[in-house]
Steps between C-alpha positions, in 0.01 A plus 500: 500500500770728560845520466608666860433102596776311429370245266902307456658184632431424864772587662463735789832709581641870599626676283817749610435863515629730320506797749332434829631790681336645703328184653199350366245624758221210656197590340236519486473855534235793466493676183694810636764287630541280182475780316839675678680164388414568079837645303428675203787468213433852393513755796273790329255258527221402791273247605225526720215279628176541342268222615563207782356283749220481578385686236708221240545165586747283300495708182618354188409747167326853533315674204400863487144648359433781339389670833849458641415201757694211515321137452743222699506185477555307818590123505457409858516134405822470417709270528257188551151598468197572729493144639889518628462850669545529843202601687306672533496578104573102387320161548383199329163683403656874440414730253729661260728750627590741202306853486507818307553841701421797352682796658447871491700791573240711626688817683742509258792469662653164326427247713206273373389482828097417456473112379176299419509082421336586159519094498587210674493092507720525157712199525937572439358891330832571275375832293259803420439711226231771543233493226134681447463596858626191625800269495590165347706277703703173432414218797461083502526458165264755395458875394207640624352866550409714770278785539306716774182585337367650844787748570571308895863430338434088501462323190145417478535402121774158426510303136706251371670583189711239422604183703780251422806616599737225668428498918763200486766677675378773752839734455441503068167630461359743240595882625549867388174554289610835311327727274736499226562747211264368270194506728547133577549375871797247500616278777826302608431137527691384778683271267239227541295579258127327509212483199312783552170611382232746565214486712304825472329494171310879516807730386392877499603546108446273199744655336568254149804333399588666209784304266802623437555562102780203554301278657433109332152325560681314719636783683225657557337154615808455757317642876163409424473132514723156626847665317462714802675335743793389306539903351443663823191710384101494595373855316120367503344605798224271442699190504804523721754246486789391709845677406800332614749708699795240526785696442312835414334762718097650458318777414113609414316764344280597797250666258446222295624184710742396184837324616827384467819312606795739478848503472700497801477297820501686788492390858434798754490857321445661171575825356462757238764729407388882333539336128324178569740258531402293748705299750466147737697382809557161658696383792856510356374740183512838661377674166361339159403744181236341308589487148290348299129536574320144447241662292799606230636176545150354419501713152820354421376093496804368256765686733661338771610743783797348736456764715230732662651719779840616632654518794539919558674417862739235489343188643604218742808539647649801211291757776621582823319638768632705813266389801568649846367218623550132565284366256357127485452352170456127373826480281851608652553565124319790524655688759534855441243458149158497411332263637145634550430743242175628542261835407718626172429841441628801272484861688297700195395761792607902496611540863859332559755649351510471074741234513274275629262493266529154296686318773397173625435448874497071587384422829757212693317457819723167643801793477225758635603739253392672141758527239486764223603462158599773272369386098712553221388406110622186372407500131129420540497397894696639785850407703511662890742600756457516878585886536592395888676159388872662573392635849356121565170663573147517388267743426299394820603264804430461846661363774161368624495140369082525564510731219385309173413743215266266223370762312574876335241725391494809239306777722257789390708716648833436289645316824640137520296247733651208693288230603635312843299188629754526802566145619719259657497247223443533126549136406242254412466194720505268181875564436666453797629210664260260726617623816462821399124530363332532830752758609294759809627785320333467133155700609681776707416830349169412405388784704718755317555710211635877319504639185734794441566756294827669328531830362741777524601637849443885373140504399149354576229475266140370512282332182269733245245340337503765284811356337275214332446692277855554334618218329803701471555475863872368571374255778370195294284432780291761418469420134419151533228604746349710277517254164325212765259780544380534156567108508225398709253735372313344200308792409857700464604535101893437654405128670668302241792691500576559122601774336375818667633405830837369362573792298399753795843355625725458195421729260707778495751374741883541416559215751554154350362340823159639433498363113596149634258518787219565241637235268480275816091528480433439149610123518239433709239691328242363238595630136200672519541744772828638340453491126813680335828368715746556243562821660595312834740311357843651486739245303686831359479737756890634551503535912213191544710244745439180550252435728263758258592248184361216714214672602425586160593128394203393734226769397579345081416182607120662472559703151324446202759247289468751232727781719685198664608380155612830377700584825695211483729612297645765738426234779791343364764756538392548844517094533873517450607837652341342831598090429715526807213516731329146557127701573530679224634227290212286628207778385591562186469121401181516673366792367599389139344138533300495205745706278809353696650403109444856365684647852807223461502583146512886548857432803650256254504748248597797681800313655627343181752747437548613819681482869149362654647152500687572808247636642445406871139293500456501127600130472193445794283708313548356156441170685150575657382608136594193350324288763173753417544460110492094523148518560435681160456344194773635251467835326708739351579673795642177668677371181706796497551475876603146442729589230676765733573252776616312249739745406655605794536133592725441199675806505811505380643543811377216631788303299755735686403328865145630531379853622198640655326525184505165434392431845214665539376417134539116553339555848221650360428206254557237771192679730277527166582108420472411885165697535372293152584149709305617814191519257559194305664647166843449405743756271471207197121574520571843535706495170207461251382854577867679480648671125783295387720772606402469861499083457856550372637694777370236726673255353808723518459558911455141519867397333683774670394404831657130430776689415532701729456263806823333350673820486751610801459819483140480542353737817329240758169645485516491113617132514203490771228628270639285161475181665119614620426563186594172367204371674292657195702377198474115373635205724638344151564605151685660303444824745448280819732544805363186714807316494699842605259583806546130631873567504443799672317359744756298549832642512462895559673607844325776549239352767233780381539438117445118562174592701411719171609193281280267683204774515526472122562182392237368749254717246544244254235238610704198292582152683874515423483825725327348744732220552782726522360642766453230692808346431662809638330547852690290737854629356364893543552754794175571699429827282518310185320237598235775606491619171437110371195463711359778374537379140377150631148672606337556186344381247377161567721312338812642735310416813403180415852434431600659727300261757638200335869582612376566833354122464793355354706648759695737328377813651403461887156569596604767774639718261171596425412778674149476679342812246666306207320155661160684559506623159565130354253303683244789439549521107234574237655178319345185670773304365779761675220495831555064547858521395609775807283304748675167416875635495483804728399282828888574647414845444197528707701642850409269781333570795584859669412314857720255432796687315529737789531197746727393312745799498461611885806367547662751248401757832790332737743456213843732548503682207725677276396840296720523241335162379147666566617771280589268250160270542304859456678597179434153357135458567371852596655817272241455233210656717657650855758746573704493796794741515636506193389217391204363249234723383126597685219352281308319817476658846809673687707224697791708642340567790530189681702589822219503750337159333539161671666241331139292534365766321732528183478149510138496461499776218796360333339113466118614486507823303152499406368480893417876492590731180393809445272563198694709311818224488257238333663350189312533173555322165424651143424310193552728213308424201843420320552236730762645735448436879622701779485560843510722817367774730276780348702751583236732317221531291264757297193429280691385222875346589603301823879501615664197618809512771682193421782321660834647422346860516354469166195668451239506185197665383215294297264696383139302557450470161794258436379287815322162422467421875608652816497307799558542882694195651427560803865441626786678612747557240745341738482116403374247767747227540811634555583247687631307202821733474556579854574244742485568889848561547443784221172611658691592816745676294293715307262591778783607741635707171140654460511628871818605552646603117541874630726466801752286274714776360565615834397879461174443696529351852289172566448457919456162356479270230221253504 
């Protein structure tokens, strides 16, 4: 639910201050006194209490109104529930313990010191958002809405508006709801996702879906009936449908009652910069821009996107933070990092100081303290800097380790907020060790809570609500106010946000930020509301940067493919001028989808005769065109884009050693013949549609790569990329280069050009490669003979012969891997299904009870780590990192100090006893046949990305998937047992708890 828990391994330990002088005080304490313990980073600054108890009570997110009040939310059942508090709130039979407060200010003085329970018996309350007189709040699963029809300040008025989201875990909950630039609300997930749907069916306003000019049948079909759920749309009122949030976050037109899965997966806050970018937090993800909005990604269904968000502050253990405090957390790891991110936030007010404006505030309330973090453009995103990071400070700490800051708040008056639930314990029972989760201390605090402001020390100022008016005004709080305003009235000519209210604020603006934050709208809007957008879209304009080109890249997603079409060709020279951005790079193939051949066409050209070849990104970009023109049927415009790869890729350089140009032009042709094998064509069936000129040069490319694999001075990556292509010319023949890929295979000493030799000759589905294969396992080294299984798992034909070495005895059973063994006795094939069952049986792992009474006596062994540190890097580096070892694909196993041996025993032998959901490991069929595995590392509408062993990672877009399945296992195999005897057992779990004392540089009282 939100990421100040600590939602990581279970391990319970303190992590080393930073600067802890002057002594941690014993809280708890009253506000005043807590409040003398708070250390601002910038001294012209001041912070003052504006609401506590008893007036808030365990306050976790605060919204303002458009009357200046402040709506809080107050979860007064965390950590456990109603039904684990002490008395007298708790009890088998108790009610629920979150309520809404509304506060009010009401002599003026700046202390919210007048509070009403606007609502209560809300069950773990995480959010607000003040709309139409009342607010809508995120609780249990639900969003519902409040209002006070009577004027006694208690909601006397509560609907359901959507139900669905995931209750499974009590700390990742739906949170944040947020009216959002575009009129929409949108709220963080809580990383668990759920199927939602909606439950009120009488929306005020029946406004139509009108179709965008773009839009297919099926398009336009996609929201309103069973496609729903898979797209992540329901835009018939009528007839909701689920929506699927795994992996994506929500949001809803509360006019209509149309919504969505979004991009982004946020766990406790969300955020809204002045432009519209909008930003996401999770426990070791202090800040997250959201790139690429789902519903772009939606109008882009033949584009896969790798990527959705980045990382603005450095994540995991690249941030430090500067506690005053002795902070617990559940990962020693951590120490002195994120570890609870939580309530994201970018200052857009108009009362600190001007170099404020834009920052990001994260709240870190296990190192009760706030950090601050200055943005800087990045091409199309944003890098940051701690300005405090060389004085090891923050921009708020306290010496008070009651204070936990969860939330920050934007206030009417320009002024930053703090929200403090003040307690002894922000951890969640669930992730702690056994003999911790009944700790006394958990509940203390419950009583207790402040919320604080920060402004300058030299001035005080009070809200206008005259200001709604100006949606000039420099404090965004104020404009926002007054668009949700016009919003939420349906008789008001602005509620849908188009053109008149957009162009109030960018029209006639010098400033770039206004253009893009207009830009940010239209993307969202039906084609209908803003008819002519060519003038929003700035592919030539000499100062636009480029977070205004992306912006614009979104809005042409909804042009008329008449103005797309002729824009393109100036879309091009913007394409390469900003190729070394990856965003960028990645919405211009988008945006050009359906004319992706005339776009590559247009870049070829221009950089025929010109430097653009060493261009940084140009080979990438070049790349994701070609995988976008596969899916066209050949034209002139692809012909002659054909032909230019062609070209480059038998430059005459290429005889000299090979250049760049030649690089990037046979690179190019590789993705467009890969792409063509993910959909079931081939280049030789490609060939029929080409001129003879472009035919010719193909058959060119093809002989100079077999010469140029033999050739010494050959770059690696060219050598790399000829033997790929090989997989695309003819096994035999006159022009065939089987017999050369097979001694390849064989003989190269380059360990990564054999892998690309195997990855190609395994293409060739022939018997005399198969047997080669086979024949070659037992002499190979374990990555090798990797590479051979894979080969062995598709088509049919390989896995049944596969199979039949395993029965003959020439491959052992256990060195199939229990996803590989799943996969074999679950095959479409019946034939493949009897075969696995029959031959597999040594596979199956044995009984957990049994295997683990088996290797208890691996606890008493004396044991050596070097040879733990030897049985790790044999059996473990493909999926866990520990120092520097291996690479993190499953979940974080450094942290293993404070573990008893019983227990890494029991993880180690029964890995599948208790896995988190998001470490389940998935296999892919693609429709060409290929198989792969591993954890969804993420996922939009249209592409899934794997995380694979070895670090790999790849991106399927849906459309290539034949079938997608969830094991249901750990990507860590069951029956390790097989390698590891009990003598090695002891070795590697002594290694595993005490690999960081065995350098020397960090004392160990003891070694266990």
């Amino acid at each position: 639910m939100r990421s100040w828990f600590i939602a990581c391994w279970p391990l319970f330990i303190v992590v080393a201050s930073f600067a802890a002088e002057p002594q941690t005080p014993q809280g708890p304490l009253s506000p005043e006194e807590s409040l003398k313990h708070l250390v601002l980073g910038d001294q012209n600054l001041f912070i003052e209490i504006v609401a506590a108890e008893p007036e808030v009570i365990d306050p976790v997110a605060i919204q303002f109104d458009e009357h200046g009040r402040m709506w809080v939310v107050e979860m007064r059942d965390y950590p456990t529930g109603p039904q684990h508090a002490p008395p007298p709130l708790g009890g088998p039979d108790a009610k629920p313990l979150s309520r809404i407060k509304l506060l009010e200010d009401k002599d003026g003085d700046g202390r919210y010191e007048t509070a009403h329970v606007f609502a209560d018996n809300l069950l773990f309350a995480t959010g607000v958002q003040p709309w139409d007189g009342g607010v809508i709040v995120t609780h249990s699963g639900e969003i519902v809405y409040l209002k006070d029809t009577d004027g006694d300040h208690k909601a006397d008025v509560r609907e359901v508006w959507f139900t669905g989201f995931s209750e499974t875990n009590t700390q990742l909950r739906a949170n944040h709801p947020t009216f959002g630039p575009d009129g929409w609300i949108y709220v963080a997930n809580g990383l668990r996702g759920g199927n939602v749907i909606a439950v009120k069916k009488d929306w005020p306003s029946r406004l139509g879906t009108p179709a965008r000019p773009s839009e297919s049948k099926e398009e336009k079909d996609k929201g309103s009936g069973k496609s729903a759920q898979a797209t992540g749309i329901s835009h018939d009122p009528a007839n909701p449908v689920p929506v699927s949030l795994t992996g994506r976050d929500f949001k809803f037109d509360p006019l209509t009652g149309r919504y969505e899965a979004i991009s982004g997966n946020g766990q406790y806050g969300m955020t809204f910069d002045a432009w519209g970018n909008r930003f996401v937090c999770d426990n070791r993800h202090p800040c997250r821009h959201v790139i690429f909005e789902e519903d772009f990604i939606r109008r882009c269904p033949h584009v896969a996107f790798p990527a959705v968000v980045n990382d603005v502050i450095p994540p995991d253990d690249k941030n430090k933070v500067f506690p005053l405090t002795s902070a617990w957390t559940t990962s020693n790891l951590h120490a002195g990092t994120f570890t609870a991110s939580c309530g994201v936030t970018v200052y857009t007010g108009d009362w600190l100081p001007e170099e404020f404006r834009g920052n990001v505030f994260v709240c870190e309330p296990t190192g009760n303290l706030v950090q601050r973090a200055v943005l800087e453009p990045d091409g199309v995103t944003f890098k940051s800097r701690n300005p405090h990071e060389k004085d090891r400070r923050e921009f708020l700490a306290s010496r008070d380790d009651w204070f936990r800051p969860v939330d920050l708040q934007n206030g009417p008056d320009g002024a930053l907020y703090v929200v403090d639930m003040y307690r002894a314990v922000i951890e969640h029972p669930e992730w702690v060790p056994d003999e911790l989760k009944n700790r006394p201390d958990q509940w203390l605090g419950n009583d207790k809570g402040r919320i604080y402001r920060i402004r300058p020390k030299s001035e005080r100022r009070r809200f206008d609500p005259k200001l709604l008016g100006d949606l000039r005004n420099q404090n965004r709080w104020t404009v926002m106010t007054a668009l949700r305003l016009r919003r939420h009235d349906v008789n008001s000519p602005h509620r849908t946000m188009s053109d008149l209210s957009i162009s109030e604020i960018a029209y006639g603006s010098p400033q770039m930020g206004d253009i893009q934050w207009a830009l940010s709208r239209l993307h969202n809007l039906p084609y209908d509301d803003v008819r002519d957008r060519s003038k929003w879209l700035p592919w030539d304009m000499p100062d636009a940067k480029p977070q205004v080109r992306l912006a614009a890249f979104h809005a042409a997603k909804a042009m008329s493919p008449e103005f797309r079409v002729e824009s393109l060709r100036s879309f091009a020279r913007v394409a390469v001028l900003d190729a070394k951005d990856p965003w960028i790079r990645q919405a211009c193939i988008a945006v050009a989808e359906s004319e992706s051949a005339l776009v590559l066409n247009e870049i070829l050209r221009r950089s025929h005769d010109s430097d653009d070849w060493n261009c940084e990104g140009l080979r990438e970009l070049i790349e994701g065109f070609c995988a976008q023109v596969s899916v066209r049927d050949i034209d002139r415009d692809l012909n002659s884009s054909l032909l230019q790869l062609c070209q480059a890729a038998s430059s005459s350089q290429l005889k000299d050693g090979g250049n760049r140009k030649s690089e990037v032009g046979l690179s190019g042709l590789l993705t467009f013949a890969q792409s063509l094998s993910r959909r079931g064509k081939s280049i030789q069936s490609t060939r029929a549609a080409l001129d003879e000129k472009t035919k010719s040069r193909l058959n060119e490319v093809s002989d100079l790569c077999g010469a140029r694999i033999r050739a010494v001075e050959t770059t690696a990556e060219l050598r790399k990329l000829a033997i790929q292509w090989l997989r695309y010319v003819d096994f035999d023949g006159p022009s065939g280069h089987g017999s050369e890929l097979l001694k390849l295979a064989e003989t190269l000493s380059d360990q990564s050009l054999r892998l690309t030799s195997i990855d190609s000759l395994a293409s060739f589905q022939r018997p005399e490669v198969t047997n080669w294969l086979l024949d070659r396992y037992l002499a190979e080294t374990p990555a090798i003979r990797r590479a051979i299984l894979s080969a062995l798992m598709a088509p049919k034909e390989r896995q049944l012969a596969l199979l039949g070495a395993i029965a003959e005895g020439k491959i052992a059973a256990t060195e199939i891997d229990p996803v590989r063994a799943k996969q074999l006795m679950e095959a479409k094939e019946e034939a493949v299904r009897e075969k696995a069952r029959q031959v597999l049986a040594a596979a199956v792992p044995a009984s957990r009870k049994e295997v683990l009474e088996a290797y208890q006596p691996a606890l008493t062994l004396k044991a050596d780590p070097q040879r733990g540190r030897e049985v790790f890097q044999k059996n473990c580096v493909t999926c866990h990192r520990v120092g520097d070892l291996g690479v993190n694909v499953a979940p974080d196993i450094s942290d293993t100090r404070t573990k008893k041996p019983e227990q890494l025993l029991l993880d180690i032998l029964d890995p599948n006893r208790a896995i988190d959901a998001n470490y389940f490991a998935y296999t892919v069929v693609t429709k060409d046949g290929r198989s792969e595995s591993g954890v969804i590392a993420s996922e939009s509408s249209n592409s899934i990305t794997l995380k694979q062993p070895e670090g790999k990672v790849l991106t399927i877009l849906r459309g290539d998937i034949d079938e997608l399945r969830n094991t249901g296992l750990s990507l860590m195999p069951v029956g390790i047992e097989k390698n590891i005897n009990q003598q090695q057992m002891a070795d590697l779990i002594f290694w595993l708890k005490n690999w960081r004392y065995l350098d020397g540089k960090v004392p160990a009282t003891s070694l266990k």
